[in-house]
N, C-alpha and C positions, 0 to 999 in steps of 0.2 A: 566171529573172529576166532583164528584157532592160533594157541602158540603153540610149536613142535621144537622139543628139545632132543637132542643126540649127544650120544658121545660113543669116539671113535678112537680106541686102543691100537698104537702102532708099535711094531717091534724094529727097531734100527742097529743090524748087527753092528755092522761101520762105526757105531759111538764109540769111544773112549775114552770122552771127558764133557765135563758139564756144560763146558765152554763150545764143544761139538753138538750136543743136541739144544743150547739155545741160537744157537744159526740156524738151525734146521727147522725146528719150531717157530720161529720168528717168521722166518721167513714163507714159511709154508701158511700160518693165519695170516698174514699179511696178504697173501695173493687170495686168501680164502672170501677176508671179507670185501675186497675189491671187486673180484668176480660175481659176487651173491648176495652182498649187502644183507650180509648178517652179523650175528653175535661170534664172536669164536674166539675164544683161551684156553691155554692150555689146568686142567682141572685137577690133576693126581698127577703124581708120580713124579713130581719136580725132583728130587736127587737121586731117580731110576736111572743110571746111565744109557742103556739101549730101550727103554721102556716109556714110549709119548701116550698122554690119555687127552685130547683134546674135545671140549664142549662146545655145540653149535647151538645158538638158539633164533630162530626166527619166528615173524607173527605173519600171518596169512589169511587169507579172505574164508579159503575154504580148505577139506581137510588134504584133499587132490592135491591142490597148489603146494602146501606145505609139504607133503609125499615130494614130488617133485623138486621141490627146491633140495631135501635131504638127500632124494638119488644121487642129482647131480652131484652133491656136495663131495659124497662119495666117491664118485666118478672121477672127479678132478683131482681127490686125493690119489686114488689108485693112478691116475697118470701122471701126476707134477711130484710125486714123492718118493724114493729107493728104500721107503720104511714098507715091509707088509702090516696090510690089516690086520690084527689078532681077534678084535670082535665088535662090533656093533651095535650099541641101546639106544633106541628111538620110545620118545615118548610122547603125545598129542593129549592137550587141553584144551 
């Protein structure tokens, strides 16, 4: 069993109020753990107004599969999100 944990730093020029990046965040792990039937909350940076840090955690058979399910995860951020990526930390146990 492997667990793979992420977390995925997003920059959202468009915020300008805290009330604007929790629609955006909500909304965005919402469709997150639907699609992938993972873990995902937002982990840092809660009164950064353009600044989302969101953590994904899944558990997986093998270390491939976990790879996999984190590309994706990536993936569906870069297309369902108007936030750019600022950086990436993957970690497997």
């Amino acid at each position: 069993m492997i667990i793979a944990v992420m977390t995925i730093d997003l920059h959202a020029p468009w915020v300008h109020s805290l009330k604007e990046k929790r629609r955006e965040v909500k909304s965005l792990l919402t469709r997150i753990r639907a699609q992938f039937n993972v873990s995902a909350t937002e982990v840092a940076n809660q009164d950064v107004h353009q600044t989302i840090s969101i953590g994904i955690a899944t558990i997986a058979a093998n270390g491939a599969q976990a790879d996999s399910t984190l590309d994706n995860v990536i993936r569906f951020v870069e297309a369902n999100s108007d936030a750019q990526i600022i950086s990436v930390e993957r970690e497997r146990r």
